[in-house]
Biopython code that builds the backbone (N, CA, C, O; Angstrom):
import numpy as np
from Bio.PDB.StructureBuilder import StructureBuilder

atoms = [
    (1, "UNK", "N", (15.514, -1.528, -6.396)),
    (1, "UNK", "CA", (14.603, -0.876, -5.467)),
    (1, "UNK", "C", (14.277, 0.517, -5.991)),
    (1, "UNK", "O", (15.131, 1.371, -6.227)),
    (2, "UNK", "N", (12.854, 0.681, -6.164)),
    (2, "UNK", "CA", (12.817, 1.924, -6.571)),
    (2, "UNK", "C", (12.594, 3.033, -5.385)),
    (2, "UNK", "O", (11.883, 2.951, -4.384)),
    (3, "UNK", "N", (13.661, 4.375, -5.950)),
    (3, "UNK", "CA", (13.877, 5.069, -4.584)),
    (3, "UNK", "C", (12.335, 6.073, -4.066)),
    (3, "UNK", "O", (12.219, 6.640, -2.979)),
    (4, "UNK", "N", (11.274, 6.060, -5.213)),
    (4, "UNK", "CA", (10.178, 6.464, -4.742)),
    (4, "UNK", "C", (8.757, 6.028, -3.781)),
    (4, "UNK", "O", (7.633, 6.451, -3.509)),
    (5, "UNK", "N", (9.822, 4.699, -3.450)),
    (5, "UNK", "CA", (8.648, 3.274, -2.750)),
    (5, "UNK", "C", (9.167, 3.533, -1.305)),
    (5, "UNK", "O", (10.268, 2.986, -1.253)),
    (6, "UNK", "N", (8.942, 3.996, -0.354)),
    (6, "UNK", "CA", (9.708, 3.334, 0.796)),
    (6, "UNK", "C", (8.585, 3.315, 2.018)),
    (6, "UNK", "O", (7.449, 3.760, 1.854)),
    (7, "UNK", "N", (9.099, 2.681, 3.395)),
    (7, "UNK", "CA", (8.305, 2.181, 4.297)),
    (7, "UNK", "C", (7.956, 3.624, 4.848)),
    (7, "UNK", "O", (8.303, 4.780, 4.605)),
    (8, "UNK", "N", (7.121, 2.991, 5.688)),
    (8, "UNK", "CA", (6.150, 4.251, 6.464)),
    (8, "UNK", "C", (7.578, 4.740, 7.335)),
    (8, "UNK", "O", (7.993, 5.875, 7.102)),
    (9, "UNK", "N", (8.280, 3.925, 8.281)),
    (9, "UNK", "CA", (9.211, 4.578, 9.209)),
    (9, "UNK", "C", (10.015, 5.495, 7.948)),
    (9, "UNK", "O", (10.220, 6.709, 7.971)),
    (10, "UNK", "N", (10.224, 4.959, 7.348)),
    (10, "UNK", "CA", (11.317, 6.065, 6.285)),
    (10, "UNK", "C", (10.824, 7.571, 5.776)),
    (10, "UNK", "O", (11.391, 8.633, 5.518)),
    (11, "UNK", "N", (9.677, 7.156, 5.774)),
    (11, "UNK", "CA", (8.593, 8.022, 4.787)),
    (11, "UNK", "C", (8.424, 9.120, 6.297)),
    (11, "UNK", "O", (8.750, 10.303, 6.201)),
    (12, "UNK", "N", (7.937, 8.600, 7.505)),
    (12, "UNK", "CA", (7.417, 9.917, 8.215)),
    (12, "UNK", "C", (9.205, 10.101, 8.930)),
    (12, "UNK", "O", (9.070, 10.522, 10.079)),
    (13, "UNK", "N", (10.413, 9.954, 8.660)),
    (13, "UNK", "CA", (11.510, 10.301, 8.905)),
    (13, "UNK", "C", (11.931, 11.230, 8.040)),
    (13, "UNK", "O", (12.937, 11.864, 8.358)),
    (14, "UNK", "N", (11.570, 11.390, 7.342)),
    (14, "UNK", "CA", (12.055, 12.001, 6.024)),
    (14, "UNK", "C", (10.450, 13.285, 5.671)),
    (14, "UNK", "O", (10.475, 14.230, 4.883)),
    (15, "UNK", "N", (9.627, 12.988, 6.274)),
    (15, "UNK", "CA", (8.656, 14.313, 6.072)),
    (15, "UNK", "C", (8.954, 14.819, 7.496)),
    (15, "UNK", "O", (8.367, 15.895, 7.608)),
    (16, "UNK", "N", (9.553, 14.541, 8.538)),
    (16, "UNK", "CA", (9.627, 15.026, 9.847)),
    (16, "UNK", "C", (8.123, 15.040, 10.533)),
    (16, "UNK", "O", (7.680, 16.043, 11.093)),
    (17, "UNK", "N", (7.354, 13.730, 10.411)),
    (17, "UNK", "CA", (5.980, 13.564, 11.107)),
    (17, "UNK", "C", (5.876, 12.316, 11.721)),
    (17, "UNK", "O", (6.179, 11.273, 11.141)),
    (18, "UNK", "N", (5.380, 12.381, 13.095)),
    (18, "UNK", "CA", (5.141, 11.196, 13.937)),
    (18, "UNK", "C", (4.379, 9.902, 12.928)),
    (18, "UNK", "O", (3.446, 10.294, 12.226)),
    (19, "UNK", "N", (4.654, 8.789, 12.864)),
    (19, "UNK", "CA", (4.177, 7.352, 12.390)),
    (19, "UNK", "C", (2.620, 7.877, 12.822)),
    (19, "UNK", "O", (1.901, 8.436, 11.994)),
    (20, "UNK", "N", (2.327, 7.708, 13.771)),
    (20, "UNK", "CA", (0.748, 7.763, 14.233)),
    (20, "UNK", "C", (-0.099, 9.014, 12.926)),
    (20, "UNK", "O", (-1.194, 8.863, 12.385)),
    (21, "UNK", "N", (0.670, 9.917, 12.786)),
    (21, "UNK", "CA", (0.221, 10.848, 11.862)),
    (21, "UNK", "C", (-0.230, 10.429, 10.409)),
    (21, "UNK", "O", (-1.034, 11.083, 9.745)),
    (22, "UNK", "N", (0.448, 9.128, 9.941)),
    (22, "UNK", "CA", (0.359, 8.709, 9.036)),
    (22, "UNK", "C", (-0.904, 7.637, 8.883)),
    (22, "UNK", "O", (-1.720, 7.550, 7.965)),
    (23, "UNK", "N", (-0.770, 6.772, 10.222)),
    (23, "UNK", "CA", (-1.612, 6.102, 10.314)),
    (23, "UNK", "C", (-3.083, 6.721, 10.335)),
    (23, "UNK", "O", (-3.963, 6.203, 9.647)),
    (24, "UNK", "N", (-3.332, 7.813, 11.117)),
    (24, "UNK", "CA", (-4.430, 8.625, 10.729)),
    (24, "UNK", "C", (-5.164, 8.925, 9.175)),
    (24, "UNK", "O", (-6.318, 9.096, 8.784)),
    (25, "UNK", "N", (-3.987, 8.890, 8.628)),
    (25, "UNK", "CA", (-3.948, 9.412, 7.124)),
    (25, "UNK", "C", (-4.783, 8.834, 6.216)),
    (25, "UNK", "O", (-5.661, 9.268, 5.470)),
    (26, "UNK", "N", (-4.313, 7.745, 6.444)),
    (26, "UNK", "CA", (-3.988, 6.367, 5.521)),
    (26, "UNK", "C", (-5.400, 6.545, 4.280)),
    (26, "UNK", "O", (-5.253, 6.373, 3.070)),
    (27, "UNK", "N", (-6.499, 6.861, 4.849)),
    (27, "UNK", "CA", (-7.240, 7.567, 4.037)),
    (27, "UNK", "C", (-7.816, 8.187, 3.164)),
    (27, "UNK", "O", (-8.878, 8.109, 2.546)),
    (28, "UNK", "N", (-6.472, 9.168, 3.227)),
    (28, "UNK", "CA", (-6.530, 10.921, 1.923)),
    (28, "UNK", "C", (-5.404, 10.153, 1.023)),
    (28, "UNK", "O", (-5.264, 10.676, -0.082)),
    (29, "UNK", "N", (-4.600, 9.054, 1.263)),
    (29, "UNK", "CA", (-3.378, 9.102, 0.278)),
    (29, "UNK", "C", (-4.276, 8.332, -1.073)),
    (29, "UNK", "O", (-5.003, 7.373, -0.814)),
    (30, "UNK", "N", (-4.157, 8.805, -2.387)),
    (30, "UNK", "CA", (-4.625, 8.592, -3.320)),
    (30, "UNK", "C", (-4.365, 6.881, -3.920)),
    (30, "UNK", "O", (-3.276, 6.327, -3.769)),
    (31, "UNK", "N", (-5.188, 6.407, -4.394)),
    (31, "UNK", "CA", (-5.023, 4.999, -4.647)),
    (31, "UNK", "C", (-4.233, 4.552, -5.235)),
    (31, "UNK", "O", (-3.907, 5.214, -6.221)),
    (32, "UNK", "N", (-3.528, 3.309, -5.015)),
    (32, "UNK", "CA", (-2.275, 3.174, -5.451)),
    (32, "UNK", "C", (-0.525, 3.772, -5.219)),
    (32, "UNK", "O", (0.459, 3.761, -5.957)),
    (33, "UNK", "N", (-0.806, 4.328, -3.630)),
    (33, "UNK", "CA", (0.002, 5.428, -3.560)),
    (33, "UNK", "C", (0.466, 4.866, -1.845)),
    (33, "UNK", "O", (1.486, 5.338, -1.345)),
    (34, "UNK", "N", (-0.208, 4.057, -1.225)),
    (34, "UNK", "CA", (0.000, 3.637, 0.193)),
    (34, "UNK", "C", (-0.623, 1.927, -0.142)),
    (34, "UNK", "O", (-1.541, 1.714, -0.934)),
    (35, "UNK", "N", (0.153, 0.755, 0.703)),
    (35, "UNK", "CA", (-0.152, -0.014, 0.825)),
    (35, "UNK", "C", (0.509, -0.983, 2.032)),
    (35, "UNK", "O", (1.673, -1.047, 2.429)),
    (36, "UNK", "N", (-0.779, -1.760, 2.486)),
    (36, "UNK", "CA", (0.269, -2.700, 4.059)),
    (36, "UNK", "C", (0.686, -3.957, 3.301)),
    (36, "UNK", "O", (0.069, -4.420, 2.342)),
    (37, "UNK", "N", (1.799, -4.458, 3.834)),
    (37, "UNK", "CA", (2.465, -5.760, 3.650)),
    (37, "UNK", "C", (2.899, -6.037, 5.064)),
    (37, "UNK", "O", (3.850, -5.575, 5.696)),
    (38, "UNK", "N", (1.836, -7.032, 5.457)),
    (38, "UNK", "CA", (1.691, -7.678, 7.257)),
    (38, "UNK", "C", (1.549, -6.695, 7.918)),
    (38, "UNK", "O", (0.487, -6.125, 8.168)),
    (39, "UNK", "N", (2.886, -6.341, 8.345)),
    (39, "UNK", "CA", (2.063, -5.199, 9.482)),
    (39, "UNK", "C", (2.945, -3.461, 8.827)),
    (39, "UNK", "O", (2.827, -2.319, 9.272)),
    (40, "UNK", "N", (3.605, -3.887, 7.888)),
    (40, "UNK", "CA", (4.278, -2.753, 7.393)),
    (40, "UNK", "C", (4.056, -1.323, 6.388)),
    (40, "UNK", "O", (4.745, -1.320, 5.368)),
    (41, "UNK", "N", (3.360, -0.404, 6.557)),
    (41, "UNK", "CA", (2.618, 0.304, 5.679)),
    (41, "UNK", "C", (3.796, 0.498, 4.383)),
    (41, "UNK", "O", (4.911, 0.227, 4.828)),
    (42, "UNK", "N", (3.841, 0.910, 2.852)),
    (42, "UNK", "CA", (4.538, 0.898, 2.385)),
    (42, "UNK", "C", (3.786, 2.116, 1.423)),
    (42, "UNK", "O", (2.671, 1.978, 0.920)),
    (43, "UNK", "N", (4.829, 3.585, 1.256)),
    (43, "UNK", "CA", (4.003, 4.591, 0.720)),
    (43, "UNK", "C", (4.815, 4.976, -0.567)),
    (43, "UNK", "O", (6.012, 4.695, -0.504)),
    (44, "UNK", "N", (4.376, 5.568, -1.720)),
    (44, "UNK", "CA", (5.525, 6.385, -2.243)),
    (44, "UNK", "C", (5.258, 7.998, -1.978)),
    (44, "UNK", "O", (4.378, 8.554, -1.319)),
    (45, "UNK", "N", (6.210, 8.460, -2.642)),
    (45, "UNK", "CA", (6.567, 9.989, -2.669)),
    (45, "UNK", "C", (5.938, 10.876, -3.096)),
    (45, "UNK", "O", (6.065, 12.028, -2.683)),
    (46, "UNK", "N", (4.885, 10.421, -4.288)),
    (46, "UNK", "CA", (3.861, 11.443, -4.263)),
    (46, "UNK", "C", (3.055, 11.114, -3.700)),
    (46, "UNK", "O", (2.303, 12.048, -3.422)),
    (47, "UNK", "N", (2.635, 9.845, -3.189)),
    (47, "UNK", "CA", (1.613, 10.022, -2.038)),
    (47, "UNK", "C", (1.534, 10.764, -0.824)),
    (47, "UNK", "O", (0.563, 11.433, -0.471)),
    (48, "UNK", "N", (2.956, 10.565, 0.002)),
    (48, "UNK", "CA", (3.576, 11.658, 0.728)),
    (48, "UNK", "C", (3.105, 12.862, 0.905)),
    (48, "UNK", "O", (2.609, 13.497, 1.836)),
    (49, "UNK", "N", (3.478, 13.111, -0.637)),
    (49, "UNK", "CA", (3.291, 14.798, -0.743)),
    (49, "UNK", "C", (2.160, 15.354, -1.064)),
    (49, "UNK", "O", (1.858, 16.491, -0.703)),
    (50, "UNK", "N", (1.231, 14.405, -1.964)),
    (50, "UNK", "CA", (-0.336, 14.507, -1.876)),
    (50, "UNK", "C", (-0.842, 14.909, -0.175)),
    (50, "UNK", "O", (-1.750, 15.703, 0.069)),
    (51, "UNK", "N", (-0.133, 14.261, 0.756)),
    (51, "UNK", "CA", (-0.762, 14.233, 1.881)),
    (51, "UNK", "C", (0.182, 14.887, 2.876)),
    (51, "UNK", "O", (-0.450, 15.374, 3.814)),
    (52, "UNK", "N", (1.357, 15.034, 2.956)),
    (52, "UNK", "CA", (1.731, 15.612, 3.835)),
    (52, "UNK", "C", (1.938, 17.109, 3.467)),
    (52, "UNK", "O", (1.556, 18.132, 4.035)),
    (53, "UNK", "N", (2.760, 16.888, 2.187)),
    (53, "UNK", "CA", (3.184, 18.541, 1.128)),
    (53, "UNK", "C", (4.595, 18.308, 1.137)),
    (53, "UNK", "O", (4.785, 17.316, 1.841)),
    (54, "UNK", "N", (5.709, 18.767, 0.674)),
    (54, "UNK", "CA", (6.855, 18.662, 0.336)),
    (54, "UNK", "C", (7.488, 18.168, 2.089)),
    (54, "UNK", "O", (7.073, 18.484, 3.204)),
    (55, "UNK", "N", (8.779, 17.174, 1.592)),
    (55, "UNK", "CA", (9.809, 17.207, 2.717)),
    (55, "UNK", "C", (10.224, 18.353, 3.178)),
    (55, "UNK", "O", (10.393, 19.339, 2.460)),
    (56, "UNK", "N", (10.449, 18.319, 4.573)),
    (56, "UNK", "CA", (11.320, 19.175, 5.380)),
    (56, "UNK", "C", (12.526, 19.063, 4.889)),
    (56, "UNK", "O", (13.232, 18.056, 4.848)),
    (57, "UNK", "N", (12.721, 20.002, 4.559)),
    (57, "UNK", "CA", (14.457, 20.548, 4.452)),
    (57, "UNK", "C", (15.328, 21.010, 5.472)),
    (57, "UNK", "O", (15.015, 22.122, 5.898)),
    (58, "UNK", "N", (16.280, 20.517, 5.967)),
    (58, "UNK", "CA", (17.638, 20.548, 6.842)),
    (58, "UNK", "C", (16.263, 20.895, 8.476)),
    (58, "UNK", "O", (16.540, 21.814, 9.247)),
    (59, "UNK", "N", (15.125, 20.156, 8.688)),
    (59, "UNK", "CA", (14.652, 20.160, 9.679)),
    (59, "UNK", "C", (13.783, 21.523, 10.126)),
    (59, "UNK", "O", (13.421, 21.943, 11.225)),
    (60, "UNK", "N", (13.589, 22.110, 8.492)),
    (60, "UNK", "CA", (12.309, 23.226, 8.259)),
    (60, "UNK", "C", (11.097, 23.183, 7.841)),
    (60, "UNK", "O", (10.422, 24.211, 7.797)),
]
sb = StructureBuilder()
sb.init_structure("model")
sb.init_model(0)
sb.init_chain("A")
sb.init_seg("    ")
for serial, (resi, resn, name, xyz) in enumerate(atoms, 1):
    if name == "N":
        sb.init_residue(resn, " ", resi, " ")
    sb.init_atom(name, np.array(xyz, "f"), 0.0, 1.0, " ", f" {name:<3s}", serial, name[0])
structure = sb.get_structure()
């Protein structure tokens, strides 16, 4: 498993942003960088950060 692939719940747990925020997104994330499998969005980490900007640190 590569640790730069993970699901949307993981992905907006780990940027500290509501799911719905993402879903808004879905948009700006650069191609190849967000994708659905059934109903599951699946993003990596620089897409993330293309779009959100770096993780929150210790909830900053």
């Amino acid at each position: 498993m590569d640790e730069n692939i993970m699901s949307s719940a993981q992905a907006c747990k780990e940027w500290g942003i509501d799911d719905s925020a993402l879903r808004k997104r879905v948009n700006q994330f650069p191609p190849g960088t967000i994708r659905k499998f059934g109903k599951t969005w699946v993003v990596t980490s620089e897409g993330m950060c293309r779009v959100f900007g770096e993780k929150r640190r210790n909830g900053k």
